[in-house]
LOLO-75147 format. One line per field, with one value per residue (C-alpha): x, z, y; chain; residue in one letter. Coordinates in Angstrom, 2 decimals, always signed. Last residue first. Example, Ala and Ser with C-alpha at 12.3 -4.5 7.8 and 13.67 -1.06 7.14 Angstrom:
xx <- c(+13.67:+12.30)
zz <- c(+7.14:+7.80)
yy <- c(-1.06:-4.50)
cadena <- c(A:A)
residuo <- c(s:a)
This chain:
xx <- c(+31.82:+30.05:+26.83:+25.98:+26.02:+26.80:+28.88:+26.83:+24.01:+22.26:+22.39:+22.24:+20.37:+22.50:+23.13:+25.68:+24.40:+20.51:+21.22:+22.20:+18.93:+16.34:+17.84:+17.50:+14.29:+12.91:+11.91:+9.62:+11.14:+8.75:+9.36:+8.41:+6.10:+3.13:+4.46:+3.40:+4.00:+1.44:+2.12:+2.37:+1.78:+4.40:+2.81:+3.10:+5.84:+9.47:+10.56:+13.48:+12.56:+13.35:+13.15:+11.79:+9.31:+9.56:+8.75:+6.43:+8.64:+5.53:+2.38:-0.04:+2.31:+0.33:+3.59:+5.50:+3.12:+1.31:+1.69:+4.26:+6.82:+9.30:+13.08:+15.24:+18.57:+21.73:+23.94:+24.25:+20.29:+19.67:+22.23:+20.19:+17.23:+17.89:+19.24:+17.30:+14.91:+14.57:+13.48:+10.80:+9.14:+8.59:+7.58:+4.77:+3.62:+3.36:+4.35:+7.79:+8.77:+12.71:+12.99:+16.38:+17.06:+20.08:+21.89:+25.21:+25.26:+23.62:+26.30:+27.71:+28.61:+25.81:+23.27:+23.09:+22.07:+19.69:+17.90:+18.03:+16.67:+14.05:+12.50:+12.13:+10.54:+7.75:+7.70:+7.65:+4.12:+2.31:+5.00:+8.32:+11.72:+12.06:+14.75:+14.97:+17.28:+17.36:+20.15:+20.02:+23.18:+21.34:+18.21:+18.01:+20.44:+17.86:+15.47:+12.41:+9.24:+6.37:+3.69:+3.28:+2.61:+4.56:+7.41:+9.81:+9.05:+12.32:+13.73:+16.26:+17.30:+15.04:+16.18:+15.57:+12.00:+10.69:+7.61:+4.45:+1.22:-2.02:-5.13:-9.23:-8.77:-10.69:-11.04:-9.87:-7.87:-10.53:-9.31:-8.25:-10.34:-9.55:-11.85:-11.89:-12.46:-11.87:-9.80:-6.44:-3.85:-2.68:-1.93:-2.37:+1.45:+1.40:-1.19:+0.18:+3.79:+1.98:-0.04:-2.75:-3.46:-1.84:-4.74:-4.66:-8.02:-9.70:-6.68:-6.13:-2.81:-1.38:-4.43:-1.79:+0.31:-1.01:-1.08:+2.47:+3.57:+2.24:+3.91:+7.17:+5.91:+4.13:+7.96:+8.61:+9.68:+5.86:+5.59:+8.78:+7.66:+4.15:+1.43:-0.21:-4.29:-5.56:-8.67:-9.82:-11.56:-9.02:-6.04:-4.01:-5.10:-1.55:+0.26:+0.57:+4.60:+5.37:+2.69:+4.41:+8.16:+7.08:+5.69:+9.11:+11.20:+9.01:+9.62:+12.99:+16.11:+19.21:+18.91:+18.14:+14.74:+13.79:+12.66:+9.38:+6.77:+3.03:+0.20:-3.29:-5.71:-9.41:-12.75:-14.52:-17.67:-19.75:-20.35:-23.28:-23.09:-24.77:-23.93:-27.07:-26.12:-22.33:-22.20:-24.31:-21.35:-18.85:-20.69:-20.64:-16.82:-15.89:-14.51:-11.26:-11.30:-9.99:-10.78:-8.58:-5.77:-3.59:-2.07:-5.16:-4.95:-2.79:-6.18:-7.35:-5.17:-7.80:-9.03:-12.36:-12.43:-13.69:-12.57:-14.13:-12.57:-11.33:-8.32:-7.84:-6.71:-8.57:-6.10:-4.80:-1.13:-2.93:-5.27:-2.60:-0.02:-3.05:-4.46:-0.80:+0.48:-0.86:+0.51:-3.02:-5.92:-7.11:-10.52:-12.11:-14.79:-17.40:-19.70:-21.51:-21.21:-17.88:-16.53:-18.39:-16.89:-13.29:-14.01:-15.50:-12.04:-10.00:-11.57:-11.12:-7.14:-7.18:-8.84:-6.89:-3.62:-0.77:-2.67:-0.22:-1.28:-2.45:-3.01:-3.03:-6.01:-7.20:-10.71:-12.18:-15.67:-17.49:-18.80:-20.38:-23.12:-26.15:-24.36:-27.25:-29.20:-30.19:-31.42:-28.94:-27.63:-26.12:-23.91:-22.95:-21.68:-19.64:-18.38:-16.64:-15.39:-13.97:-11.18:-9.31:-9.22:-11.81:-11.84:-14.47:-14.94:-16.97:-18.59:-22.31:-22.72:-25.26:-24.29:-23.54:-21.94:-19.71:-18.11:-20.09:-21.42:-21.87:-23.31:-25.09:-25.34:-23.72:-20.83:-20.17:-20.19:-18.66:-15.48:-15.44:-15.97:-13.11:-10.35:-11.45:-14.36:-14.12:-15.74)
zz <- c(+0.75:+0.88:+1.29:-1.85:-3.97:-1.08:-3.23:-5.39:-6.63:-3.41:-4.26:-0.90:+0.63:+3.70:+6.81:+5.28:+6.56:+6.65:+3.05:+2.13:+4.04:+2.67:-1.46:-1.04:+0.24:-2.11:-1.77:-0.05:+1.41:+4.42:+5.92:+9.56:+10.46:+10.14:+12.99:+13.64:+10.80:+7.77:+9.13:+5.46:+3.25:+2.60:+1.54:+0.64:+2.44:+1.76:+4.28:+4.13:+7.42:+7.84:+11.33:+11.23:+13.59:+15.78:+13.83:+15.30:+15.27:+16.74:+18.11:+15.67:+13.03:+10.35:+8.96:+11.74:+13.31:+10.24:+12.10:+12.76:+15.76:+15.27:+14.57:+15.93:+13.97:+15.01:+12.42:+14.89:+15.34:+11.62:+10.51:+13.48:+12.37:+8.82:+10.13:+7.48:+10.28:+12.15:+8.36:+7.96:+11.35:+10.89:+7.13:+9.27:+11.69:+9.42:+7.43:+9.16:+10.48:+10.19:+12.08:+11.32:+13.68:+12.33:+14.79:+14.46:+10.97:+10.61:+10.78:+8.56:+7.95:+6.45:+5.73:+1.92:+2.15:+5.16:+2.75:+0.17:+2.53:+3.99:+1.33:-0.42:+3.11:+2.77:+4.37:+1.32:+0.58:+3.42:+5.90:+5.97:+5.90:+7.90:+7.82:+10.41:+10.96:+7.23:+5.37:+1.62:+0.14:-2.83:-3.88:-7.61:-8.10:-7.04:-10.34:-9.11:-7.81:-6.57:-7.58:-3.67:-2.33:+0.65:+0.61:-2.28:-3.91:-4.99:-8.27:-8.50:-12.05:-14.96:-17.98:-17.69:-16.60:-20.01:-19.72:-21.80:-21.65:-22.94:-21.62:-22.37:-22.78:-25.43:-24.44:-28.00:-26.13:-23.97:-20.09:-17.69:-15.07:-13.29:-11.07:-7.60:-4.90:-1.24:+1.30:-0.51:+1.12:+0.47:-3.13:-3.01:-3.68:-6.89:-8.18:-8.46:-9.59:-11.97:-13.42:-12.45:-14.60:-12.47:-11.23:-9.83:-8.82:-7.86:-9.53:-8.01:-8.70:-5.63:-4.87:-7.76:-4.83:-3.36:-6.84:-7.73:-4.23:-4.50:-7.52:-6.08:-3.27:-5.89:-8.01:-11.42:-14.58:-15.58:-14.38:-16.30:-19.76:-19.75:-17.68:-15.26:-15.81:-14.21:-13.10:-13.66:-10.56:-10.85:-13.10:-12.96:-9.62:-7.93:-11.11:-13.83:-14.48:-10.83:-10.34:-13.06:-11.70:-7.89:-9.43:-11.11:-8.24:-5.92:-8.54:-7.64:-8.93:-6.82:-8.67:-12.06:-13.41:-16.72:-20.08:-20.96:-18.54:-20.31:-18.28:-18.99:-18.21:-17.60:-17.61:-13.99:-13.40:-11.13:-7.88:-5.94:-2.68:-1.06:+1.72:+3.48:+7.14:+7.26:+3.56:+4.99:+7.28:+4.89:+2.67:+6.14:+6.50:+2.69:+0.34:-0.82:-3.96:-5.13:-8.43:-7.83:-9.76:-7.26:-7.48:-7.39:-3.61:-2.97:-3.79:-0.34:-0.11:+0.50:+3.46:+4.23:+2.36:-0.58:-2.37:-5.69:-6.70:-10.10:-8.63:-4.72:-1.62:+0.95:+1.65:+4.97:+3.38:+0.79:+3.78:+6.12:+4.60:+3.56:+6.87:+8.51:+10.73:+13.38:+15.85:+17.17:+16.29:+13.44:+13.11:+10.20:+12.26:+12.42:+15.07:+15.05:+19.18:+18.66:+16.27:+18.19:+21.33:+19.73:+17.58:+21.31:+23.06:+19.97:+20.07:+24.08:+23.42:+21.09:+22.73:+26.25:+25.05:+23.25:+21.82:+20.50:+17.85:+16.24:+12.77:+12.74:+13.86:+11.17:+10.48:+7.50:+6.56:+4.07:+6.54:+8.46:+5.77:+6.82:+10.10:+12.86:+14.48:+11.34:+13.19:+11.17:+13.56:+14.94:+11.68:+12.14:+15.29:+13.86:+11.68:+14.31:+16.17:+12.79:+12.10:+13.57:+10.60:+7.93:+5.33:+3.15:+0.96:-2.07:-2.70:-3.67:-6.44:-7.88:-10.73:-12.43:-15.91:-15.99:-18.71:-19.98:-18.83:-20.17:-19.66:-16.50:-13.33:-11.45:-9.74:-13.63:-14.69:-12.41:-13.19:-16.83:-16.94:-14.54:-16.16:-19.84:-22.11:-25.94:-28.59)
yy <- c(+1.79:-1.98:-3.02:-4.47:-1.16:+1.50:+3.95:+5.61:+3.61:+4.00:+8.16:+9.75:+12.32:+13.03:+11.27:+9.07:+5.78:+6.82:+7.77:+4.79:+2.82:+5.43:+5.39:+1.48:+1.14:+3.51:+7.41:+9.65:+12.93:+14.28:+17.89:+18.88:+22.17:+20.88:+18.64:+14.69:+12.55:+13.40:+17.40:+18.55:+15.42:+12.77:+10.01:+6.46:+5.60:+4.93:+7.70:+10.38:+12.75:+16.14:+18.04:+21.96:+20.93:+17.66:+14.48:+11.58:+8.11:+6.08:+7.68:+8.93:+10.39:+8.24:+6.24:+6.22:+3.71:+1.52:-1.59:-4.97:-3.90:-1.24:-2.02:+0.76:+1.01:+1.33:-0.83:-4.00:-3.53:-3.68:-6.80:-8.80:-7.72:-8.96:-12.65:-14.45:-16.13:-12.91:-10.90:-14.00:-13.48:-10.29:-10.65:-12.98:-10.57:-7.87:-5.06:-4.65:-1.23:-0.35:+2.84:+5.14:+7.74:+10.07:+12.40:+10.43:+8.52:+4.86:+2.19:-0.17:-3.38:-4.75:-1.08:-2.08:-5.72:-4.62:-2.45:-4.73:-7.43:-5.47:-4.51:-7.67:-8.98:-6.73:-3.20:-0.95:+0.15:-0.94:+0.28:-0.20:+1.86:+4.99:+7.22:+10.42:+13.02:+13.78:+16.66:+17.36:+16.36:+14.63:+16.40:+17.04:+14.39:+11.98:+12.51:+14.87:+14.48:+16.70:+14.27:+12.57:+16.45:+18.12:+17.79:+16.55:+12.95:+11.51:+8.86:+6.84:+6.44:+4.85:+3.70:+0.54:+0.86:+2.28:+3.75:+4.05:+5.46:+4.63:+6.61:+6.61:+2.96:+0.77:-2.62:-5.08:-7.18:-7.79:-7.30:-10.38:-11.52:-14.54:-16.88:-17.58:-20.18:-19.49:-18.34:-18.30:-19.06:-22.69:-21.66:-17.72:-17.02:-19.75:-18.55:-14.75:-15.77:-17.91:-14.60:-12.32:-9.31:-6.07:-3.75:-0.66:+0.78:+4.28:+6.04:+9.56:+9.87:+9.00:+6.51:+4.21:+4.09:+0.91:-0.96:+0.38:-0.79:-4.27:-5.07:-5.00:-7.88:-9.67:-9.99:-7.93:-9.75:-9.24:-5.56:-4.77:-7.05:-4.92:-4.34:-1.89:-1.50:+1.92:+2.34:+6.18:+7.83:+10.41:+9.57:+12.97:+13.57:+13.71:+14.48:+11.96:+12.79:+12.72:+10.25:+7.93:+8.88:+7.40:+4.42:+3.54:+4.78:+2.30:-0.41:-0.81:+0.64:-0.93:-2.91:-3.48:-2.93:-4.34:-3.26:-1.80:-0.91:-0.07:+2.38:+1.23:+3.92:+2.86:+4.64:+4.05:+2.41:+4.56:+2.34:+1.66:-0.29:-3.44:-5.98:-4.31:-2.92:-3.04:-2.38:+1.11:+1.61:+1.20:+4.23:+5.94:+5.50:+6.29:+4.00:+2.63:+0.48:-2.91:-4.95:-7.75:-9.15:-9.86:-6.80:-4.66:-5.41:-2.55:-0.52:-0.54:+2.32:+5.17:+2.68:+2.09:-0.92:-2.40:-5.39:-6.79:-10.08:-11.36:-12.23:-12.81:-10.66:-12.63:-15.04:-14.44:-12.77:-11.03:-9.63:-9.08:-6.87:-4.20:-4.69:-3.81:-6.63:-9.32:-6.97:-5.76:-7.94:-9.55:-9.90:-12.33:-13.64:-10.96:-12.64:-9.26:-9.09:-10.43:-7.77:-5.32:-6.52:-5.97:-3.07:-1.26:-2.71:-1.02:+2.52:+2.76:+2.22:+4.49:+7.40:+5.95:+7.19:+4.82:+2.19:-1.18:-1.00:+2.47:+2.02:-1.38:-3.16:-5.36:-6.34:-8.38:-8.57:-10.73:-13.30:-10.67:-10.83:-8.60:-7.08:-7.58:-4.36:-2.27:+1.05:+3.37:+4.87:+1.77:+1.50:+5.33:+3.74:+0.71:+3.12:+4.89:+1.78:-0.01:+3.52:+1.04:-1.10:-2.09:-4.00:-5.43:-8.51:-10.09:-6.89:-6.79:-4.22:-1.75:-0.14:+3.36:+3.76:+6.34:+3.89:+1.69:-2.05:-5.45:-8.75:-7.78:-9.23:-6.31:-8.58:-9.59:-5.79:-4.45:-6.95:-6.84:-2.87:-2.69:-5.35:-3.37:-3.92:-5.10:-3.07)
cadena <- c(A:A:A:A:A:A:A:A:A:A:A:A:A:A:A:A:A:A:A:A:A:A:A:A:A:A:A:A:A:A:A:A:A:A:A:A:A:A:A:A:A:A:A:A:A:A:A:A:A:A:A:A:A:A:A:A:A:A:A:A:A:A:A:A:A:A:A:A:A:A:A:A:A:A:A:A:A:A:A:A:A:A:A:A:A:A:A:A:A:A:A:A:A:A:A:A:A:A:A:A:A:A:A:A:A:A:A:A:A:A:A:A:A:A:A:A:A:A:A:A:A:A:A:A:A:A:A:A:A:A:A:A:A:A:A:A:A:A:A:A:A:A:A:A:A:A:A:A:A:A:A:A:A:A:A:A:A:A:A:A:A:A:A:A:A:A:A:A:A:A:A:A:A:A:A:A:A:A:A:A:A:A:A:A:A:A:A:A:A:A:A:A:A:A:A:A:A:A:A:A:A:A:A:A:A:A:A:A:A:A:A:A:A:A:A:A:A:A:A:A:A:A:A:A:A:A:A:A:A:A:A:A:A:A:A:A:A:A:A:A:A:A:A:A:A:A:A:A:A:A:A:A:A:A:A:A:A:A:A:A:A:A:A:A:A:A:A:A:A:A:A:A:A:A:A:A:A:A:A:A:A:A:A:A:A:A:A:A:A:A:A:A:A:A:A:A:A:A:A:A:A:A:A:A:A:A:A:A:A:A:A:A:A:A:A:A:A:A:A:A:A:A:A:A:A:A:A:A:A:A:A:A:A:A:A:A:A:A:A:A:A:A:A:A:A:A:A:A:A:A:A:A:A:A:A:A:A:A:A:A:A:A:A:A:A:A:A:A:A:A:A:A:A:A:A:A:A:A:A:A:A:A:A:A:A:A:A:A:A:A:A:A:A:A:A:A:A:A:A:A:A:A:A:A:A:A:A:A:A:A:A:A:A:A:A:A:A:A:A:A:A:A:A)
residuo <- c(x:x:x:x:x:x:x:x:x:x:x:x:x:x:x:x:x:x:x:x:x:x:x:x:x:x:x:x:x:x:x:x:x:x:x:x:x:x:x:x:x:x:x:x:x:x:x:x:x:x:x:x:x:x:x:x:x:x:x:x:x:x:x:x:x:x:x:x:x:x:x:x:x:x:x:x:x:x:x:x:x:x:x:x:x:x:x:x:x:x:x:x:x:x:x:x:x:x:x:x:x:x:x:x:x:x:x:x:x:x:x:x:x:x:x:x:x:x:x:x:x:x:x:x:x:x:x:x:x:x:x:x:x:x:x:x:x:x:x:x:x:x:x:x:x:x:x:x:x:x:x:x:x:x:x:x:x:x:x:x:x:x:x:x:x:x:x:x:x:x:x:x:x:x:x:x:x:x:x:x:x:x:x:x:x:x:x:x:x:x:x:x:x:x:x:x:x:x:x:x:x:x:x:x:x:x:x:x:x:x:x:x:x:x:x:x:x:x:x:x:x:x:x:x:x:x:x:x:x:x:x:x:x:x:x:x:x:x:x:x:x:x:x:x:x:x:x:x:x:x:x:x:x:x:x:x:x:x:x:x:x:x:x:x:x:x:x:x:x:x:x:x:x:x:x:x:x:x:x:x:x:x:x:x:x:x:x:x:x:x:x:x:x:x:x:x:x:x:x:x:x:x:x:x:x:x:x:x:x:x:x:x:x:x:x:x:x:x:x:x:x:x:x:x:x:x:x:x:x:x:x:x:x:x:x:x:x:x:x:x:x:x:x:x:x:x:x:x:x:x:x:x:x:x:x:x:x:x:x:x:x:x:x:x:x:x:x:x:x:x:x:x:x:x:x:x:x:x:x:x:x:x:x:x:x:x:x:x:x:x:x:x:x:x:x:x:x:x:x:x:x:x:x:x:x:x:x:x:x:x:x:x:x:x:x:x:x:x:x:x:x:x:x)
């Protein structure tokens, strides 16, 4: 019997020609992340009495979360990453504004197929869509990768979900992911890796694959890998930091899971507060009144995402009493949405672009909600009190559905009426 993408890829960091499910094995990743959360593990690191990083090569820093820092706490946190990051000669740092880590590593290179990536980060797995074996991890297990480079992992069964047909805007593969966990449910794949393919997941672009790899935490999925294709090669060309070999699963693997979906058919779809699985088709919620939008993060803040919202909001204006934040995912989509004129079509409809970081998204400092205030976000979550107040409600939905209904100040179907940016 043949293995799947997981068993292949534990098993070749392991050493070992094969390995079984719930099989458990010691690893050496190939590259860690870490963010702000950096100055807390960098003093259960201490604890430990190991006084040097064993590979600091292998670790990559972003500080996003919180960027610029708003109190002291966070401003404190990100001096003790930066002299710990120099103390540890930990060259891969990117400091504040560079852009979200899960932005910044495919952008930098490290994001590469046949890799394994951990990080201390439940949506580490983003990086699945490059073809990498990617996992989040807890603080103290980064802490002891900190010290000795190794970890064990359980290898993980394997579900491989199949897209027919073809999305057609303004469906994007946010909807799609957003209907799997709804029909999954939010730890209907625990610890399983799931393997997306299919014509839909072929057709679709990195930037669209991205979000089904980042949400596939949603339903509990330790990793979300998409097999590596041109589109793939031809994004890491000049970017990737070093060498790197595909993995592809045996035809033959055996998967605990097959399920199929057919992407044509799909209509928008909405995650109601307060889990990720609590979705229904956009009918089910149109009319309901937001006073915030947001569109960005690291699930919808590429430069895909900002052109179809900005295609939609072009000549018009966001309602009275609505805030809508537009948050780029880095530096560089930044740079890429002034070039094409996007902020310019966001400002002149009333928005408030944010710089390059997770803000909104964590309820830390940027676009917090007041109680009883809704907000329609394309996030990744939408957990009671994720931004701010317990007492708030969080809609998830696409970059389309966020920017028409940001314009009508209502739930709105971007099929509807706002098709190209026109009434």
């Amino acid at each position: 019997m043949g293995m799947s993408f997981a068993q292949k890829v534990l098993a070749a960091k392991a050493g070992l020609q094969s390995v079984a499910v719930g099989q458990i094995v010691e690893i050496e990743p190939d590259y860690c992340l870490s963010h702000d959360n950096t100055a807390a593990i960098s003093k259960t690191f201490k604890k430990i009495g190991v006084e040097r990083v064993k590979y600091p090569e292998r670790f990559v820093i972003v500080l996003d979360h919180t960027v610029p820092a708003s109190i002291e706490k966070y401003a404190l946190g990100h001096k003790e990453i930066r002299e710990f990051v120099y103390e540890q000669g930990i060259a891969n740092f990117y400091d504040a504004g560079v852009g979200i880590c899960h932005q910044v590593l495919p952008e930098k290179g490290f994001a590469l197929p046949g890799k394994l990536i951990l990080g201390s980060d439940s949506h580490t797995t983003t990086y699945g869509a490059f073809g990498a074996f990617s996992a989040g991890v807890g603080r103290s297990e980064m802490a002891v990768l900190y010290a000795t480079g190794k970890i064990w992992l359980k290898t993980p069964a394997s579900f491989k979900i199949v897209v027919s047909g073809q999305l057609e805007e303004p469906i994007t593969s946010k909807d799609l992911v957003l209907k799997i966990i709804g029909m999954i449910g939010a730890d209907g794949a625990l610890y399983r890796s799931i393997e997306f393919t299919g014509r839909a997941i072929e057709q679709m672009s990195l930037s669209s694959r991205m979000v089904l790899s980042n949400m596939a935490i949603e339903c509990g999925a330790k990793n979300g890998y998409i097999a590596p294709d041109k589109k793939t090669f031809a994004f890491l060309d000049g970017r990737a930091v070093c060498e790197y070999t595909a993995v592809y699963p045996d035809p033959d693997a055996k998967y605990e899971k097959v399920l199929e979906f057919d992407a044509t058919r799909l209509d928008p779809q909405v995650a109601k507060p307060h889990t990720v699985d609590n979705v229904s088709p956009i009918e089910d919620v149109i009319g309901t009144k937001i006073d915030q939008a947001l569109i960005g993060t690291c699930t919808n803040g590429r430069l895909e995402d900002l052109r179809l919202a900005a295609k939609i909001l072009s000549g018009n204006r966001v309602a009275h009493g609505v805030r809508l934040l537009i948050l780029p995912a880095s530096q560089e989509v930044l740079l890429g949405a002034l070039k094409e004129g996007l902020i310019e079509t966001f400002v002149e409809a009333g928005a408030l672009v944010l710089n390059p970081g997770c803000g909104p998204c964590l309820g830390a400092h940027q676009g917090v909600l007041a109680p009883g205030e809704v907000c329609l976000s394309t996030a990744n979550r939408n957990f009671r009190g994720r931004m701010g107040s317990r007492d708030a409600e969080i809609y998830l939905a696409s970059p389309a559905t966020v920017a028409a209904s940001a314009i009508t100040g209502v739930i709105t179907d971007p099929r509807a009426e706002f098709v190209g940016g026109t009434k």
